[in-house]
C-alpha positions as CSV (number, residue, x, y, z in Angstrom):
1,X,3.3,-13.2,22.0
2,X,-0.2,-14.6,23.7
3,X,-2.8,-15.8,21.2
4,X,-5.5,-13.5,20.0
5,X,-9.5,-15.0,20.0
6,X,-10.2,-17.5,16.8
7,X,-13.4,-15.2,16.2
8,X,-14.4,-11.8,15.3
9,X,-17.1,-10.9,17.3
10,X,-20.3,-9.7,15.1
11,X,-19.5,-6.0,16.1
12,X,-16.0,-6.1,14.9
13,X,-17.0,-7.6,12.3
14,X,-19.9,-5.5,11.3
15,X,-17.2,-2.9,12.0
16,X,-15.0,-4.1,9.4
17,X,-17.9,-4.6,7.0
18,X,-18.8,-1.2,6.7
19,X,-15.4,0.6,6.4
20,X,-13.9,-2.0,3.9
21,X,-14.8,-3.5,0.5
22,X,-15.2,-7.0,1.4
23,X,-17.7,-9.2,2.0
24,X,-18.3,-11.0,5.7
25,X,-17.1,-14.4,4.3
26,X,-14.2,-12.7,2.6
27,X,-13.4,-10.9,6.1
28,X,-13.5,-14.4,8.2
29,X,-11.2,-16.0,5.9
30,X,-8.5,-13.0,6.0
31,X,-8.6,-13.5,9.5
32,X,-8.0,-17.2,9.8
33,X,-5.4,-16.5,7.5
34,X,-3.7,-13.2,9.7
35,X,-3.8,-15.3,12.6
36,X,-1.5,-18.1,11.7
37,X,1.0,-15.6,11.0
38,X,0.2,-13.1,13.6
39,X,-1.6,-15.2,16.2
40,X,-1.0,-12.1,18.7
41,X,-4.0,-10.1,16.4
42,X,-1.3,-7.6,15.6
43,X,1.6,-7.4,12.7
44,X,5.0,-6.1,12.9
45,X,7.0,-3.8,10.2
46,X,8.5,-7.8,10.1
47,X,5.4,-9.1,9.2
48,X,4.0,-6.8,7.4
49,X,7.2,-6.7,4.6
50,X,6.1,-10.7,4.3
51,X,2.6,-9.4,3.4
52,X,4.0,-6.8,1.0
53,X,6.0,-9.7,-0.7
54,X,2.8,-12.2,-1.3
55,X,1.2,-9.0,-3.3
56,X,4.3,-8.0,-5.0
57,X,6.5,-11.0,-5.4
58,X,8.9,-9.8,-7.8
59,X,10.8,-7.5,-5.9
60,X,12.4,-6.1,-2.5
61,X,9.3,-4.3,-0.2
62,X,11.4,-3.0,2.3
63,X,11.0,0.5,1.5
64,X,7.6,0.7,0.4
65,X,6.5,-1.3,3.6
66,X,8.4,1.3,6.1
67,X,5.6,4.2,4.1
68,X,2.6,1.5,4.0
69,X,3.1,1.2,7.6
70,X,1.6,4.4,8.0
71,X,-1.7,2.7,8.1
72,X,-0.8,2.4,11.6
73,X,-3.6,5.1,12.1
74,X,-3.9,4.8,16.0
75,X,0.6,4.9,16.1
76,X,1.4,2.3,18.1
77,X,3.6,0.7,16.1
78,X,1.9,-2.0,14.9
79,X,-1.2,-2.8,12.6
80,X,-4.3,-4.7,14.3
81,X,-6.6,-6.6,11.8
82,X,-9.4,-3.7,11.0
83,X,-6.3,-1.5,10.3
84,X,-5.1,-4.2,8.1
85,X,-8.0,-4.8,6.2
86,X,-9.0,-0.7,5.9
87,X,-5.7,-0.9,4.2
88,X,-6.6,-3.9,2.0
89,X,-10.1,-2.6,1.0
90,X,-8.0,0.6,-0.5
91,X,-5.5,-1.3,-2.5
92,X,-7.2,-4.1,-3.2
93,X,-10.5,-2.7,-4.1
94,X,-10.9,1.0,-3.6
95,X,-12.4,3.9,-5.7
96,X,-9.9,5.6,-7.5
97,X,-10.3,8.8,-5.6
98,X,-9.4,7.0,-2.5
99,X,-6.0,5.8,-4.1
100,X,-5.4,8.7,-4.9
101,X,-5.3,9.7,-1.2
102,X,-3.6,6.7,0.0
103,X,-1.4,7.3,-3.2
104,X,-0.5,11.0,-1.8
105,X,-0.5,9.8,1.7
106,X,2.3,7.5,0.7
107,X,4.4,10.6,-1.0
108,X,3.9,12.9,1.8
109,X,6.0,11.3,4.5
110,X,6.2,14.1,7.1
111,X,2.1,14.3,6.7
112,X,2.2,18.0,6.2
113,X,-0.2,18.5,3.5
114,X,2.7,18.7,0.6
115,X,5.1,16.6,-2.0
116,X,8.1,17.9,-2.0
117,X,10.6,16.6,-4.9
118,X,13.1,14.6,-2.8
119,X,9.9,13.0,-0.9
120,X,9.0,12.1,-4.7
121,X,11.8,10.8,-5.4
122,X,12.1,8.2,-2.3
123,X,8.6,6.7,-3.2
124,X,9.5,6.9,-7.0
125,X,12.7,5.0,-5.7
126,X,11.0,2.4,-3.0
127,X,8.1,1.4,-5.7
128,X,10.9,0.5,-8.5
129,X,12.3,-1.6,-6.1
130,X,8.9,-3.2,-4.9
131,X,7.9,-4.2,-8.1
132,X,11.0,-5.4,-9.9
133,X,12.9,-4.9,-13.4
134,X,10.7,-6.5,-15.2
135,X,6.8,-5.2,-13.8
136,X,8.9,-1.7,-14.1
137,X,9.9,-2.6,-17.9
138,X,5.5,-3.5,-18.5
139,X,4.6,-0.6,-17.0
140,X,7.4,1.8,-18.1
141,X,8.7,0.5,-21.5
142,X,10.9,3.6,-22.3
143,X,13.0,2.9,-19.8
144,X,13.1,5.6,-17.1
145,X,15.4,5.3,-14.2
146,X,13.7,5.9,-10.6
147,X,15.2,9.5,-10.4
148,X,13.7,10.4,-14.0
149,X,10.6,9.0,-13.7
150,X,10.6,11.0,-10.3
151,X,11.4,14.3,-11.9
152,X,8.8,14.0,-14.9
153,X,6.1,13.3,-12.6
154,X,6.8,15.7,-9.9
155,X,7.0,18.7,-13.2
156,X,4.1,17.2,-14.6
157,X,2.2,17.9,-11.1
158,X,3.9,21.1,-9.9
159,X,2.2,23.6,-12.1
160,X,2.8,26.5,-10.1
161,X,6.2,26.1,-9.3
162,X,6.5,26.3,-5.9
163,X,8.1,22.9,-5.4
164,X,5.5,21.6,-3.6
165,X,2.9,19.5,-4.4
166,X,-0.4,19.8,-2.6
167,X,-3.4,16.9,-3.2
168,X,-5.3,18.9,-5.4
169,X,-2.9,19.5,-7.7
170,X,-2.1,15.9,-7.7
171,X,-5.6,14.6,-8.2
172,X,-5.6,17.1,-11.3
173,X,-2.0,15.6,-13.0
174,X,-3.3,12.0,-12.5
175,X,-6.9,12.8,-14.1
176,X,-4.9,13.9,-17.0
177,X,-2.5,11.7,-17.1
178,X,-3.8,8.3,-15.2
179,X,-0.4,6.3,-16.2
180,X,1.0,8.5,-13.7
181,X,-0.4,5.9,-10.9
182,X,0.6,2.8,-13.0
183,X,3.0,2.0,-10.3
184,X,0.6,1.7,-7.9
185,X,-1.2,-1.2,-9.5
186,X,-1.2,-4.8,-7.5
187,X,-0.2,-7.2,-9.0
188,X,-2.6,-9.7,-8.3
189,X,-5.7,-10.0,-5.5
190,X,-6.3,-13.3,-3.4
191,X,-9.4,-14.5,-5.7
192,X,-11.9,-14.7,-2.5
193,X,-12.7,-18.5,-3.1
194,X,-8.8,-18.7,-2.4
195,X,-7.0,-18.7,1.1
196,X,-5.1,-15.7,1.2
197,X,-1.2,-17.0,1.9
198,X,1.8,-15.1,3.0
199,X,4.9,-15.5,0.8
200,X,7.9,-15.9,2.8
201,X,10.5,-13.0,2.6
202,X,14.3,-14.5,2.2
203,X,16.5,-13.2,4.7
204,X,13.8,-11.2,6.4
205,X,14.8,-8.8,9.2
């Protein structure tokens, strides 16, 4: 892969500033960081499981990273740095209304508006392996299995029975119930007078 530029110009980094959560210095030192692993500018599925891994170190983010990648907004199969960081800002630091989007966006992976229960219970299934036994025992300490966690929260959301869920009625079962996005919690951020580092996947693809 050829090398991408060792600056952000001020546009893309104005750019940056104003769709993301972070600060300008925060923004330079993600991208000295993205560009020892990725000194093409762009990351790979490949590279972007490692990322998944430094967040969530405790479990296997194969899965989850194969429905992340669908921050890939422009589908070229690969995320460039303002993608990346967009993606960041949402996780990292968003409003909860916006993970709630990128919560639903996750779910819905034909992008056609609806949840349907076996879409549920793929995510359900890819964030118990992300986040390991024992996050999954904090979060959930009675014990539910992937498929039952799946099938309380998709009847908790479906009120009308149509076996679909749409985003509004997902927004309204979360507002009542916020433990129902537990899961979705990081489990730590970079603190921003700290490098940000990539944690190596064993036996990555």
């Amino acid at each position: 892969m050829g090398h991408h530029k060792s600056k952000l110009s001020p546009e893309e980094l104005t750019a940056i500033v104003n769709s993301t959560e972070f600060t300008e210095a925060e923004i330079r030192q993600w991208y000295k960081s993205f560009l020892k692993d990725c000194p093409s500018g762009i990351l790979s599925k490949k590279e972007f499981k490692r990322y998944c891994s430094g967040f969530f170190s405790s479990g296997d983010p194969t899965d989850y990273a194969e429905r992340a990648f669908s921050f890939d907004t422009n589908q070229n199969g690969t995320i460039d740095f303002r993608e990346f960081m967009c993606a960041l800002s949402v996780t990292a630091r968003g409003t909860f209304d916006q993970k709630l989007k990128w919560a639903f966006r996750m779910y819905d992976r034909d992008n056609d508006g609806h949840v349907t229960k076996s879409e549920m219970e793929e995510m359900i299934k890819a964030i118990y392996k992300l986040i390991g036994d024992r996050r999954i025992q904090e979060v959930l300490p009675n014990r539910l299995t992937a498929q039952q966690r799946a099938d309380q929260i998709f009847s908790k959301m479906d009120k009308d029975g149509d076996e679909n869920i749409t985003l509004e009625e997902f927004k309204i079962a979360v507002s009542q119930d916020p433990s129902l996005v537990l899961l979705f919690q990081d489990e730590k951020e970079t603190p921003s007078n700290e490098e940000p580092k990539i944690k190596e996947e064993p036996g990555a693809m």
